[in-house]
C-alpha angles and dihedrals in degrees: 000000000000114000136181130165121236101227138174155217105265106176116132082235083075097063086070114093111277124249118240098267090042124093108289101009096141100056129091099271123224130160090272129073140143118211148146144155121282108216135170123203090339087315131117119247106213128190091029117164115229122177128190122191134168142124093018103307125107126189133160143192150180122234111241134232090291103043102251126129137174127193121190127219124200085222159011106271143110108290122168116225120203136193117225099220095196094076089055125098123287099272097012126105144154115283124234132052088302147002098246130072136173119247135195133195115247118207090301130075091244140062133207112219116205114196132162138220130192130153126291152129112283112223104211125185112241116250085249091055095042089050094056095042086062091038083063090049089052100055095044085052097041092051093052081039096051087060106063091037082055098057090033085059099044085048086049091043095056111032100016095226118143096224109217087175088064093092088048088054088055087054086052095061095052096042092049085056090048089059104044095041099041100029103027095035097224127152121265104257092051089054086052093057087032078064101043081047096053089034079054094049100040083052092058103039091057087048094043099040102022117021106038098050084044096053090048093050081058106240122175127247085257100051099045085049094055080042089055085044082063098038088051090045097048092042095051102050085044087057090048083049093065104028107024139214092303125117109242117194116211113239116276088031123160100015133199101269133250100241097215099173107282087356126090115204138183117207088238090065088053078051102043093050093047094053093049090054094049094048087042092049084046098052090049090051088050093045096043101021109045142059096249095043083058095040080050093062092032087061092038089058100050115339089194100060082037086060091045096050091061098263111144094227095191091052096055097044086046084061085047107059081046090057089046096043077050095060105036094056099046085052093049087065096041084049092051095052086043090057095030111232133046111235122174093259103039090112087063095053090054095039100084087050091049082051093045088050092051097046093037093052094037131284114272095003108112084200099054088043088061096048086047089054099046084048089050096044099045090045090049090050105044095031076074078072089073113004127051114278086244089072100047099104086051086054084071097045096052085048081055093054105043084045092052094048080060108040104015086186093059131245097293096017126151108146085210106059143055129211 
């Protein structure tokens, strides 16, 4: 057996930003970084693909001419490299039961990785297996997903109002976990319905305080959306205030996964998507099943007939912005184990999906809200299969677009109807 370190350049020199035609100059540069040099019998290995993920950031790299790389972290914190051992050389491959290891920071800003290659046989998964494995990933996205879009599109349904804050609600769920779990040392299970309980009452509280006495002032859509883009902006940075910019996991995170033939499962994906079934169930009884589901489309079709038929339409849309509080925030703390990692502006970077699944599904119909975010989950997670991994949310937005050329209306779209 061949073997060679892969070992690295560990001056404190090193600690200060690359150049650009240093490893890594063209990340994104902090004060932390892990990096080395990849050789192979005394030779350089250049165009080698390392990845580094963990607490919700991901980054990646290729080694130069002369095998080094450097990756860049925004923290200290626990991150897994790994090594893509397709860009390595025909026979070679990185020693050890896998090509991935965890790594930690010691007291410096920089790490020196030590890895090993030596020859071997590579064991690659098929195209065939790698497509349903994210299949899988897709589905398990799409479903949380599908919760907040839901709520996003009743709310829309029945006010009209394109709800910017509705990332921040997410955020909400998750944060409201963290604190229960961490602070108030709770199980798990009681921080969850700590969180439905706070997403209820958020939900109740913008409705109650904000949206109502607006409506009845008379604002336009318009209006009452610039008004949302403040409400998100002030919410968020209020959020960054208390907690700060530093990435939380929520307890049980990163689990030891469910080997299922080619697919690797945690049990709090089982969970998650089970969860995410049952709430979604939930949310198509209430809408087809009970007075105030049928009260919700009714207003959605014409709130005015609705109001004149004796239906008390801000009591119905009140429920509304609960169910959807509901929603948001279940799905903040499905989103932070998915990640993994809660961090103060997680709801943003979910907010323009939760807008691609409404409009792709059809605007103001729930249903149509839950098809567009399994699309968009299952095409972010297989588009990986052909473009970086840095592109995949744009994946969903070109399959938006090329939808909506065809069907303007969406998949599911009728401008009068809901559900």
């Amino acid at each position: 057996m061949l073997a060679a370190a892969l070992l690295l350049f560990s001056s404190p020199v090193a600690a200060m930003a690359a150049a650009p035609d240093e490893p890594g100059g063209d990340q994104e540069q902090t004060d932390f970084y892990f990096g080395g040099v990849i050789t192979f019998e005394d030779k350089p290995v250049p165009d080698v693909t390392l990845r580094i993920e963990g607490g919700g950031f991901e980054a990646e790299t290729l080694t130069g001419d002369d095998g080094r790389w450097r990756l860049y972290v925004p923290e200290k914190a626990e991150y897994t490299l790994t090594v893509d051992e397709s860009t390595l050389p025909d026979g070679v491959i990185v020693e050890g039961e896998s090509a991935s290891q965890k790594l930690e920071f010691g007291l410096t800003k920089s790490k020196i990785v030590n890895l090993f290659l030596g020859e071997g046989e590579r064991v690659t998964q098929g195209f065939a297996e790698q497509l349903f494995v994210r299949l899988i990933g897709g589905l398990n996205f799409g479903l949380l997903l599908a919760l907040a879009a839901m709520g996003a599109a009743l709310i829309y349904g029945t006010t009209g109002l394109s709800n910017f804050a509705h990332g921040e609600m997410v955020t909400w769920g998750a944060l409201v976990t963290l604190v229960a779990t961490t602070m108030w040392q709770l199980p798990l299970w009681a921080g969850v319905i700590a969180a439905v309980l706070g997403g209820a009452v958020l939900g109740l509280a913008m409705d109650a305080g904000l949206w109502r006495p607006l409506r009845h002032r008379g604002l336009g859509v318009v209006q009452l959306m610039i008004v949302s883009i403040g409400l998100s902006l002030a919410m968020r940075y209020t959020f960054q205030y208390f907690i700060g910019g530093k990435t939380y996991q929520l307890e049980g995170a990163s689990p030891t996964p469910i080997q299922l033939g080619p697919i690797q499962l945690s049990y709090i994906d089982l969970i998650s998507m089970g969860v995410s079934i049952v709430a979604i169930l939930a949310v198509a009884y209430f809408l087809l099943r009970t007075r105030i589901g049928k009260a919700t489309r009714a207003i959605s079709d014409n709130p005015q007939l609705a109001a004149a038929s004796g239906i008390n339409v801000d009591r119905v849309i009140r429920i509304v912005w609960v169910v959807a509080g509901i929603l948001a925030a279940l799905s903040g703390v499905l989103w932070a184990y998915f990640r993994p990692g809660l961090r103060w502006d997680m709801g943003t970077q979910m907010l323009l999906l939760i807008f691609a699944a409404i409009t792709l599904g059809g605007l103001g119909t729930a249903f149509g809200a839950l098809l567009g975010s399994l699309i968009v989950g299952i095409v972010v997670e297989t588009s990986t299969l052909w473009i970086p991994s840095d592109l995949k949310y744009a994946g969903a937005l070109v399959v938006l677009i090329l939808i909506l050329l065809v069907r303007p209306q969406g998949l599911l779209g009728r401008k009068e109807r809901l559900g």
